[in-house]
C-alpha positions as CSV (number, residue, x, y, z in Angstrom):
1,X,0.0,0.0,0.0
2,X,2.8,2.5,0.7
3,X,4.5,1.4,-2.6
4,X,1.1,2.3,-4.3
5,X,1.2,6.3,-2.5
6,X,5.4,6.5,-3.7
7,X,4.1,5.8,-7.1
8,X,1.0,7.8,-7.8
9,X,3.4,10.9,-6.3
10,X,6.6,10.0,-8.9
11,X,3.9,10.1,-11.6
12,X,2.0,13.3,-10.3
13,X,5.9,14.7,-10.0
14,X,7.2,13.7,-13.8
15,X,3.8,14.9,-15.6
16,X,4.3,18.3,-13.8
17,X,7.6,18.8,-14.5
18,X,6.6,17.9,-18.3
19,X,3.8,20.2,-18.2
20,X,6.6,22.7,-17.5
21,X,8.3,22.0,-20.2
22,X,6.1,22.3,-22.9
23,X,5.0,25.8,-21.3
24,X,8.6,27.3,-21.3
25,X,8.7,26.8,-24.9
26,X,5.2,28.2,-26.0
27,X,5.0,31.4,-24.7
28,X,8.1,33.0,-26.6
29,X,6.6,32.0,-30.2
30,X,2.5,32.9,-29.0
31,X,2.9,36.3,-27.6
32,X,2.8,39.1,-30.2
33,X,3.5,42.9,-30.0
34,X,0.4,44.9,-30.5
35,X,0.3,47.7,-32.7
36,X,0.5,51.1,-31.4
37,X,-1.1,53.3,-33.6
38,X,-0.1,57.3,-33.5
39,X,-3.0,59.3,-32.4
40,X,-4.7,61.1,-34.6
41,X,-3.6,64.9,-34.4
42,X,-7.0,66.9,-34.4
43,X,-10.3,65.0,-32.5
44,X,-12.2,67.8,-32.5
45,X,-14.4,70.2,-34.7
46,X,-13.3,73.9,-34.5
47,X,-15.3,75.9,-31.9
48,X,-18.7,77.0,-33.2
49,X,-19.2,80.8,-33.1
50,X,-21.1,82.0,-30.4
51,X,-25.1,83.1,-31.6
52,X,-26.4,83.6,-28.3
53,X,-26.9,86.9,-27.1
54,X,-28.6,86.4,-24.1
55,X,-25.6,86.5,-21.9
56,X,-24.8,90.2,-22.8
57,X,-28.7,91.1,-22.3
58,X,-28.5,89.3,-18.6
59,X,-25.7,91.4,-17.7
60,X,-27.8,94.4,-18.6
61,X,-31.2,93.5,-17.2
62,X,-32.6,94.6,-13.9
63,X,-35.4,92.9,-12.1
64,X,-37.4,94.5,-9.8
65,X,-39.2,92.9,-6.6
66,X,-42.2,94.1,-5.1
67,X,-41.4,93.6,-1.5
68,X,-44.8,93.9,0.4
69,X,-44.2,95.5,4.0
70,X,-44.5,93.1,7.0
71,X,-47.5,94.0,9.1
72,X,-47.1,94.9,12.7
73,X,-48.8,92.6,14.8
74,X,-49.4,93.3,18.6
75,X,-47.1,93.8,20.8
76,X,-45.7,91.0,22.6
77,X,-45.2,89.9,26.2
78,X,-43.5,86.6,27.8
79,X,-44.1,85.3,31.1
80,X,-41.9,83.3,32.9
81,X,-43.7,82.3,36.2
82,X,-47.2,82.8,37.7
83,X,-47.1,82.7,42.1
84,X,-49.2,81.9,44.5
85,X,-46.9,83.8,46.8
86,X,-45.7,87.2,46.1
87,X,-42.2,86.3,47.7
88,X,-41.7,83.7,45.2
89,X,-42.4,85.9,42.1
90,X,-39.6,88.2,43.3
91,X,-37.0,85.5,43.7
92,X,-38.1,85.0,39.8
93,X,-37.9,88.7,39.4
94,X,-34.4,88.9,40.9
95,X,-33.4,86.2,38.7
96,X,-34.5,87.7,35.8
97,X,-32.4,90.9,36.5
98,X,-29.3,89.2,37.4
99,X,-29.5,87.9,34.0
100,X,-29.6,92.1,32.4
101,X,-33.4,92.2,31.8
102,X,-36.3,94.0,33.6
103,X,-39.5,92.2,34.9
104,X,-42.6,93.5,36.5
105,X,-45.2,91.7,39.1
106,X,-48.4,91.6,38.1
107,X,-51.3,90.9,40.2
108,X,-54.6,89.0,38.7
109,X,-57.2,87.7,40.3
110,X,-58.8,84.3,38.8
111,X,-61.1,81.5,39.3
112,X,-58.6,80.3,42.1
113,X,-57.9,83.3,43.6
114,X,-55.2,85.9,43.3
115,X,-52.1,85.1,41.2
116,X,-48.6,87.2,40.7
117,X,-47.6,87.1,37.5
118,X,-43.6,88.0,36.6
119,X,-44.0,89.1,33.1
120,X,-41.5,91.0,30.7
121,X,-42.5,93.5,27.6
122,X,-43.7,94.8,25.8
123,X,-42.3,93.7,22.6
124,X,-42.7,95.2,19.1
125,X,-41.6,91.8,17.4
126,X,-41.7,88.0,18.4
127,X,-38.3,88.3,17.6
128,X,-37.5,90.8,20.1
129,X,-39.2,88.5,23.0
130,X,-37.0,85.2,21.8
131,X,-33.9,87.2,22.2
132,X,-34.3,87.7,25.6
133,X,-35.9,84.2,25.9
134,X,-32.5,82.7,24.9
135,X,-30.4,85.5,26.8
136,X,-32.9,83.8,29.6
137,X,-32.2,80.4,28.8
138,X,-28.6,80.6,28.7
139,X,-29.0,82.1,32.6
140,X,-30.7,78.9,33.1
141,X,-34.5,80.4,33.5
142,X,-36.8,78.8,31.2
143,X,-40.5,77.7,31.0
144,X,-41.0,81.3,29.7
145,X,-44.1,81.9,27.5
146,X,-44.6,84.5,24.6
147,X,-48.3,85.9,24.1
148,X,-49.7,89.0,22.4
149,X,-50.1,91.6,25.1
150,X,-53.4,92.1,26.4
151,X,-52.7,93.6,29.9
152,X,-53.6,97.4,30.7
């Protein structure tokens, strides 16, 4: 049985080592140079003349916008806390000022009695009322509302 292994390897070795031979001696007369070709000198068509004038009329041409006005709405106001307890809305008050704005207490009486409200405004904009949201934010005060004003 070993004898049979030794064999079938000799015979595996000798039909490689032909294989090799016949390869070595093929590939010289097979491979051919390929023809190189020299480009041709001009690809393209000459550039067309330009007909379009609308580039020199686009330079020349003003558009005009009809920009309607905004409308002012009412003014605004935000409130950032409504009390039970007076002492409480100026702790929120105090707050408020050690972040640069100005606040005011409001008294109103409701359904469930009398409530102080720490408001600030009025604004002319919303936009005036969510800058000095953020500038409230960034001091860590939030929960504040924007409304239109309807206090006098």
């Amino acid at each position: 049985m070993p004898w049979l292994i030794v064999i079938i390897a000799i015979v595996l070795i000798v039909a490689f080592a032909y294989g090799l031979v016949k390869i070595n001696g093929s590939s010289e007369s097979s491979a051919q140079q390929p023809v190189i070709q020299p480009p041709p000198e001009n690809l393209l068509p000459e550039k067309p003349e330009e007909r379009w004038q609308y580039i020199e009329e686009l330079e020349s041409k003003e558009v005009e916008v009809d920009v309607p006005e905004r409308e002012v709405g009412p003014p605004k106001l935000m409130q950032c806390g409504s009390f039970r307890q007076e002492a409480d809305a100026q702790r929120l008050r105090a707050q408020i000022a050690m972040a640069g704005l100005e606040s005011q207490i409001r008294g109103t009486t409701g359904k469930n009695g009398l409530w102080y409200r720490v408001i600030l405004g009025p604004y002319e904009t919303k936009r005036d009322a969510e800058r000095d949201r953020h500038k409230l934010q960034r001091a860590q005060i939030y929960g504040c509302a924007i409304w239109n004003w309807n206090i006098d």
